[in-house]
C-alpha positions, 0 to 999 in steps of 0.5 A: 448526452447529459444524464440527471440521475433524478431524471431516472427516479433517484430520490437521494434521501439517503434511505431509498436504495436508488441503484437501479434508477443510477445504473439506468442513467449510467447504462444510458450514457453508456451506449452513446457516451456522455456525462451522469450527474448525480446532484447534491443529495445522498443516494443509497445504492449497491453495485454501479457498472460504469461504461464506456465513454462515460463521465460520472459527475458527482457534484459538491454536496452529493454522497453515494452511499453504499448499502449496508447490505450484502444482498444489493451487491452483485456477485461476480461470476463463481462461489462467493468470495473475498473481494467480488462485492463492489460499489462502482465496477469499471470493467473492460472499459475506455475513456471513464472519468469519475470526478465531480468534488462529492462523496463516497461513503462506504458505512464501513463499521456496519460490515465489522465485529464491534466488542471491545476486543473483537476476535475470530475466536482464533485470533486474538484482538490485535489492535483492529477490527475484524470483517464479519462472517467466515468469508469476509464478504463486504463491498470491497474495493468500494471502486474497482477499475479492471482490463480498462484504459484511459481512465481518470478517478478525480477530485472526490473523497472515499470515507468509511470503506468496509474494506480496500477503496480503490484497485486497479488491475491489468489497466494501461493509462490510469489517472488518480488526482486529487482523491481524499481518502479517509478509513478508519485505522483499525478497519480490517484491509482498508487498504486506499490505492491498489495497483496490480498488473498496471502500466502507466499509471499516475497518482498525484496530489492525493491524501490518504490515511487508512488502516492498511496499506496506503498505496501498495503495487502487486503484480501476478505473472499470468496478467503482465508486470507493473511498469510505469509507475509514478506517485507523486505530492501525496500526504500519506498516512498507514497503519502499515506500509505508506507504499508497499511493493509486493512481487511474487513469484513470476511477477516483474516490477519496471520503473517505479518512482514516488517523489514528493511525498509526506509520511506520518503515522506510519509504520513503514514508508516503504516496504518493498517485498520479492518472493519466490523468483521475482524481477524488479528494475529501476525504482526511485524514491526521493524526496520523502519527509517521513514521521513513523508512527505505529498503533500497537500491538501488532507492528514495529516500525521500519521507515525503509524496508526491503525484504527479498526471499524465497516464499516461505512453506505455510505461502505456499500452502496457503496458495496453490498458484504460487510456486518458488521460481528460483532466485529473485532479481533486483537492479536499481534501486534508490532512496534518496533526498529523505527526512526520517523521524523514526525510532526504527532502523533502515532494514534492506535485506536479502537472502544469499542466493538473490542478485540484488545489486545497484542500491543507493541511499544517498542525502538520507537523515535518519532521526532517532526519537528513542530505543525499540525494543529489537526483541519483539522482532524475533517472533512479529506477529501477525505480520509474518509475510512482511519479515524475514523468517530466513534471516532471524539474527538481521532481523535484530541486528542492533543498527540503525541502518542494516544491510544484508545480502547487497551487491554495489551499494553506494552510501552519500550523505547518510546521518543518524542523529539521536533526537531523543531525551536520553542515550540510545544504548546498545545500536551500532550505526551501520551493520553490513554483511554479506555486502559487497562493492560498497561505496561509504561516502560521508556517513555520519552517526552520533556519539555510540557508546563505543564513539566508533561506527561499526561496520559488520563484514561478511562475519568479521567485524571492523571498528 
């Protein structure tokens, strides 16, 4: 069966709201399965639901436009909240495909404060625009794909989000190929590819470049681990994290790869967070060409990032579901074949009473473009979730590559070079502590000021 929503009374001039004319030829696809085209035109609409059994075609030259307003979204369930506002809803759904070559447009800086220097009145301007109105409540994600298997985002273009684009939660079996995601860099969480609680999902030859992070991966305890994970020839670009793990207390991370992937513009390629007794096993990056960059003032660039601890006070506050499990877990984790041009240092750390073993960064070249100013790491606001507030003195531990709390650690083939104008004052090459069964195998540094690489022991120093 084959639906044109023009058939079902969408005009597509871009001012009508059309949701009810494309939820009409979406619902009547959806009873028997089949196909919903959405020809070239723009179409103003609030929240689509897409069933069962139904590809969503939208063609080369069609837009859907999401409303300006609040009021033509439909709220899920329960007292208005922060994220229950969406575009197209695919809820408990199987064999969906949304592709065609057309566009989303989420009219994001309708829904954001516009003076100079936004602020809430608490929060000082800090290099992003805020949302509007105490609840945040905007459409975001712009898609959602939630409880659904075998599913397929294709070959269309999300611009402008108010908030996240894409999230995909307690789903098996996800593909998302060839999605162009364009957000504005300083919009509020515009974060592009969500992944929480997922198995088997596939994102491939994707482009992204937003104000949040570009890809991140969560999971939560009640609804299962994120395992099989696998991202590949992306070209990435992030205010914050090009990928980021988070896994909090409970929460269980298996095989996790990413291959193949350009960074620039980034503050982090990869930031990899525990928290609170969380379990994570076997994950793999390699083949990365990485050009950070950060848009000031609120974030410092690390390329590699690992921070596991446990959930500090004002978390657990902050949440009542959460609740510090103990120690973390973390076996096997590589970084290898990479290219990094970066200011900032390779930061992998870890509290003392986490078992965190089997690290390897091998065929690393970590391109040093200038000094950081490794004071600012002392108090990094707002970021706090994202730095080590356990382990202050590794946070500004003067070294390109800072290894805290790691158990059998291999090193092959790791070089820093200094690639700017003039000397970098004051950096050892590796600082280790509270390492132990390293293997150092053809680490390679530029001239220090001491012309020796120093390597930090345990509290006991060795040149």
């Amino acid at each position: 069966m084959t639906c044109n929503v023009r058939d079902y009374g969408a005009v597509g001039d871009g001012t009508t709201l059309d949701t009810a004319a494309i939820q009409a030829a979406l619902d009547a696809c959806g009873e028997t399965g089949g196909e919903v085209t959405i020809p070239a035109g723009t179409y103003l609409a609030g929240t689509l639901y897409v069933r069962s059994r139904t590809v969503l075609n939208l063609t080369p030259g069609a837009t859907l436009l999401a409303s300006k307003h609040y009021e033509d979204y439909e709220s899920e369930p329960g007292p208005p909240r922060r994220g229950n506002h969406n575009l197209i809803r695919i809820l408990n759904a199987h064999d969906v495909i949304v592709t065609g070559g057309g566009r989303i447009e989420g009219q994001g800086p309708a829904h954001w404060d516009t003076p100079d220097e936004p602020s809430d009145g608490i929060i000082p301007w800090r290099g992003y625009h805020l949302a509007e109105g105490s609840l945040e409540l905007r459409p975001r994600p712009l898609i959602v794909v939630r409880d659904c298997r075998d599913v397929r985002i294709e070959d269309i273009s999300l611009l402008d989000a108010p908030g996240s684009n894409l999230a995909i939660g307690g789903s098996q079996r996800v593909w998302v190929t060839r999605v162009n995601i364009l957000a504005s860099m300083i919009g509020p969480n515009t974060d592009g590819i969500d992944i929480n609680s997922c198995r088997d999902v596939f994102i491939s030859g994707c482009h992204i470049e937003n104000g949040d992070d570009a890809i991140a991966l969560f999971t939560k305890p009640h609804i299962g681990p994120t395992e099989r994970i696998h991202i590949d020839n992306c070209t990435l670009s992030s205010r914050t994290c090009a990928i980021k793990i988070l896994i909090r207390a409970g929460g269980t991370f298996r095989q996790i790869t990413a291959n193949g992937i350009t960074v620039h513009n980034s503050e982090r390629a990869v930031g990899l967070y525990m928290r609170g007794g969380a379990t994570a096993e076997d994950l793999a990056f390699s083949d990365f060409v990485v050009a950070t960059g950060c848009t000031p003032p609120n974030f410092l660039e690390k390329p590699l990032h690992l921070d596991v601890r446990s959930l500090a006070e004002d978390e657990l506050a902050g949440n009542s579901r959460l609740v510090q499990l103990g120690p973390n877990h973390l076996t096997g984790l590589s970084f290898s074949n990479m290219l990094i041009r970066s200011p900032g240092r390779i930061l992998l750390a870890a509290e003392e009473q986490d078992v965190v073993r089997g690290i390897q960064l091998s065929d690393i070249t970590l391109q040093i473009t200038g000094p950081q100013d490794l004071e600012a790491f002392r108090d990094p606001k707002p970021s706090r979730t994202q730095n080590n507030w356990t382990l202050p003195h590794v946070r500004v531990a003067p070294a390109h590559v800072v290894l805290h709390g790691l158990d059998d650690v291999d090193l092959h083939h790791v070089q820093v070079l200094n690639c700017s104008k003039a000397p970098v004052q004051g950096m050892h090459g590796m600082w280790l502590e509270h390492v132990t069964g390293e293997q150092v195998d053809a680490f390679r540094t530029y001239p220090l000021q001491s012309g020796f690489i120093r390597v930090y022991r345990r509290r006991t120093t060795t040149a």
